[in-house]
C-alpha positions, 0 to 999 in steps of 0.5 A, spaced: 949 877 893 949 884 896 953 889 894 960 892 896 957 899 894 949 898 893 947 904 888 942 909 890 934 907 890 929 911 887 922 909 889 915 911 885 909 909 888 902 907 885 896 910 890 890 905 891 884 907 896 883 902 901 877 899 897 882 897 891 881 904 887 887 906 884 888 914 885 894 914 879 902 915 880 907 920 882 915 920 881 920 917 884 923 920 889 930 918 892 930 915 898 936 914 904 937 906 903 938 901 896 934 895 900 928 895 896 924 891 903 927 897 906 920 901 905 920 907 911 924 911 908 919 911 903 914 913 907 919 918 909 920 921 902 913 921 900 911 925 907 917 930 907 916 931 899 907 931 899 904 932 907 901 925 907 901 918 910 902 913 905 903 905 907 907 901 901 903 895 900 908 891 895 913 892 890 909 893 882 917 893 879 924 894 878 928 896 872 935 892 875 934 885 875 935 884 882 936 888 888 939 893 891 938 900 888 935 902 881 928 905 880 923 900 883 915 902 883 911 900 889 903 900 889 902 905 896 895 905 900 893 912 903 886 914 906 884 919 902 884 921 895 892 924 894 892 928 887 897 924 882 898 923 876 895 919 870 897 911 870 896 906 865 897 900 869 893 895 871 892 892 878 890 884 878 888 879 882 894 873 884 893 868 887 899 869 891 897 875 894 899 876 901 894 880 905 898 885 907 901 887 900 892 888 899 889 895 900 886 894 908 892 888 909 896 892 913 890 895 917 887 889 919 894 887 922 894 894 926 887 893 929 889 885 930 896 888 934 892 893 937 887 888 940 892 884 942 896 890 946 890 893 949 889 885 953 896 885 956 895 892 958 900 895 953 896 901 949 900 904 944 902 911 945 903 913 937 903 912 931 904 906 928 911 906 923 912 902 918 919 899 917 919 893 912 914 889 907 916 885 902 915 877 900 918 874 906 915 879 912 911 886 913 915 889 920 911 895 923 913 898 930 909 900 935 911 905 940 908 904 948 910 906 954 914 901 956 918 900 949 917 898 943 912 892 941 914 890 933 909 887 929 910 882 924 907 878 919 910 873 915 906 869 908 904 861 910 910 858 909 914 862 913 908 862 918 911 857 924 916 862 925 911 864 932 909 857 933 918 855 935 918 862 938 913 860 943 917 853 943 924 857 944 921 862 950 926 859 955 932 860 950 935 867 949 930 868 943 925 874 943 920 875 948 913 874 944 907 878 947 902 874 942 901 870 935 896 867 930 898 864 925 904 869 921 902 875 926 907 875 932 908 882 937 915 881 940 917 885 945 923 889 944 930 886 944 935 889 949 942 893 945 943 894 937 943 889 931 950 886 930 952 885 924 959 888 925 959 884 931 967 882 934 970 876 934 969 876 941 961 876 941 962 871 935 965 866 938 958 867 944 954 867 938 958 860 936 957 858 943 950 859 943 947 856 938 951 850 938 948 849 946 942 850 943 942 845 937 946 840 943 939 840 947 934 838 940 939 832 939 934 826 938 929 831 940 926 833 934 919 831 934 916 837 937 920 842 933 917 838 926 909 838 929 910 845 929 911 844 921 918 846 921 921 844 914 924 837 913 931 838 911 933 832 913 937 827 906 931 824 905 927 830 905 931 834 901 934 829 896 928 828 891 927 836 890 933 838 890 933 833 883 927 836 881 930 843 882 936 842 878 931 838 872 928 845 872 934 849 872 939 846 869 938 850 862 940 855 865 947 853 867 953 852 861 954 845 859 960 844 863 955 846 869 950 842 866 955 835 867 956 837 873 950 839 875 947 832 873 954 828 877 952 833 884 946 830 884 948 823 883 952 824 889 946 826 894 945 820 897 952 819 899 953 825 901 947 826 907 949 818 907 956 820 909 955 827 914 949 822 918 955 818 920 960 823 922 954 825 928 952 829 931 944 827 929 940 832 927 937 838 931 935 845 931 937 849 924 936 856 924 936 857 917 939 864 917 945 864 922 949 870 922 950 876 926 946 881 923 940 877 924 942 878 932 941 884 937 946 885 944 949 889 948 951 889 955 953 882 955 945 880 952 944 876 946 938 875 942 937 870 936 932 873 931 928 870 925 926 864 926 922 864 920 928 860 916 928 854 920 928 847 920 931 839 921 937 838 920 944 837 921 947 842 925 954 844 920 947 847 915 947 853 920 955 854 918 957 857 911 951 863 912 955 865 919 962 864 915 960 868 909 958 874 914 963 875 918 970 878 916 975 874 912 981 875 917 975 872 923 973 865 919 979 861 920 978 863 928 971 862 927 972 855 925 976 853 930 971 855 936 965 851 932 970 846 932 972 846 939 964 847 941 962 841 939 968 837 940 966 839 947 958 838 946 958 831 941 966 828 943 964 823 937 963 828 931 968 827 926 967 835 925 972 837 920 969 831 915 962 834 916 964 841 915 967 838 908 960 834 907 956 840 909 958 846 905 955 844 898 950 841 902 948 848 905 949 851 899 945 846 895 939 848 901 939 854 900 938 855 892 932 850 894 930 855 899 929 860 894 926 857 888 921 854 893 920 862 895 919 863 888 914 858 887 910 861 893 910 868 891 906 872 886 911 874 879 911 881 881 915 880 886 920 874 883 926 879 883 927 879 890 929 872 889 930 870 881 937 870 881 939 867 887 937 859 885 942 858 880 948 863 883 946 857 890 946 851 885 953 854 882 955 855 889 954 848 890 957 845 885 965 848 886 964 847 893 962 840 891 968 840 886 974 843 893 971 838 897 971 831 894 967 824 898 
């Protein structure tokens, strides 16, 4: 969990050539922001302080045991040979390695943006920047003449985030130029990100996306060809078993026992939240207002990247656990009235009861799946946040009783 006061960061970078050579190492530098994803700024230090351009490739290590701040070390790629200091590490081969963590990843998805820009008539007038890489995405922006293009590249199990995109362009999502496989280059959404958005612009976020999952109700087939995740009961049941198998160790007793009850109950929990309707549909799997831009009356819905099938109240406890405490009783009551409007059947207050410790559970499950698909160096992002999700699943299971 994030921070109320994130200490600074300090990054240090590995240098490679494009070719695999590593050049050496030079020390850290602090850096403007603690996120460690958050790699623009340093690029920034590293060119204020050196005079060279640096891409970050991925995260080498960390001495806090997860984010954000402390000293983290990234492996940096730059084009010609930077004096650096003698380093002793080695760089190995992993299975898991994305493309764009290796020397000439980047690149190749500069040049594939850029072929794509020049088809659509949309040349570049600067330097591409570099803005985010980690595990889950690499995020650059390209300045054109009529306004940025952003470039994004996500893993394999992230990769129909530009395939729902696509199928969403209709809906108030952001405009896509072109995808292939985990590329995308989308169009500049209008306004400024909203994570201090107003009560008022919370409620339309809360309009907007229950309209949109009214719309999929019954017609979920398209959006799973397009190889959304299925976290549906049926689906979810038997993994989050084998996900509290592996983790249970990590729990005190006392958590252990509850744990083992918890799972016991699954089959009756998604048995009891299918029939307070509304049927599965659309979940963006991230829903919150930082994840919007705005401004103007416009609202635009980011990262699809989390997305899948399911109930629709899985979108609820990330949205309420983002917003002010003085908004959530407010914000609950509008979710409420949304879809006593849209689905008049629903027993909405059972199904927010039920859906809580659900969510939490989906959660802890979606993080552990991350950390099987990514390579160890970069675990930290993520270790801690199985077992805080399955706690967090158990005393809400515990407030919440069937």
């Amino acid at each position: 969990m994030a921070e109320r006061d994130p200490p600074l960061r300090t990054a240090a970078l590995v240098l490679t050539m494009a070719g695999g050579d590593v050049l050496g190492a030079l020390p850290a530098l602090r850096v403007a922001t603690p996120w460690w994803q958050d790699v623009g700024p340093v690029v920034d230090a590293f060119r204020e302080r050196y005079g060279f351009e640096a891409t970050v490739l991925r995260l080498l290590e960390a001495e806090r045991a997860a984010p954000p701040g402390g000293k983290v070390t990234y492996l940096a790629e730059v084009d010609w040979a930077v004096p650096a200091e003698l380093w002793a590490g080695r760089i190995d081969e992993h299975p898991l390695r994305l493309a764009y963590a290796k020397p000439g990843g980047p690149a190749a998805d500069l040049a594939w943006a850029r072929a794509k820009l020049a088809e659509i008539g949309r040349a570049p007038t600067g330097s591409p920047v570099q803005v985010r890489t980690w595990n889950l995405s690499s995020i650059w922006r390209l300045p054109c003449a009529s306004g940025a293009v952003w470039l994004k590249v996500v893993p394999p199990f992230l990769a129909h985030e530009g395939a729902i995109i696509a199928h969403l362009a209709a809906a108030p999502v952001p405009r896509l130029l072109a995808h292939d496989g985990g590329r995308m280059l989308l169009a500049q959404s209008p306004g400024e990100d909203l994570y201090g958005a107003g009560r008022q612009t919370q409620m339309r976020m809360i309009d907007m996306l229950v309209a949109l999952q009214t719309a999929f109700l019954g017609q979920t087939d398209a959006p799973m060809a397009l190889g959304l995740p299925d976290w549906r009961g049926s689906a979810l049941i038997p993994r989050l078993a084998r996900l509290a198998e592996r983790r249970a160790n990590e729990l005190d007793s006392g958590q252990q026992r509850r744990l083992a009850a918890f799972v016991e109950t699954l089959p009756k929990r998604w048995a009891a939240l299918g029939d307070c309707g509304p049927g599965d549909t659309l979940v963006h799997g991230d829903f919150h207002p930082g994840n919007f831009r705005g401004g103007d009356g416009s609202l635009t819905l980011h990262d699809w990247g989390d997305c899948g099938v399911g109930h629709p109240l899985l979108d609820q406890s990330a949205f309420l656990s983002a917003i002010p405490d003085q908004d959530r009783a407010a914000a609950r009551a509008h979710w409420r009235e949304a879809w006593n409007a849209a689905s008049p059947g629903m027993d909405h207050a059972r199904a927010e009861r039920l859906a809580e410790p659900l969510a939490a559970a989906r959660l802890a499950l979606v993080y552990q799946e991350f950390l099987d698909a990514i390579e160890p160096s970069e675990h930290p992002y993520h270790a801690v946040d199985p077992v805080f999700w399955l706690g967090r699943a158990l005393d809400l299971a515990d407030a919440h009783d069937l």
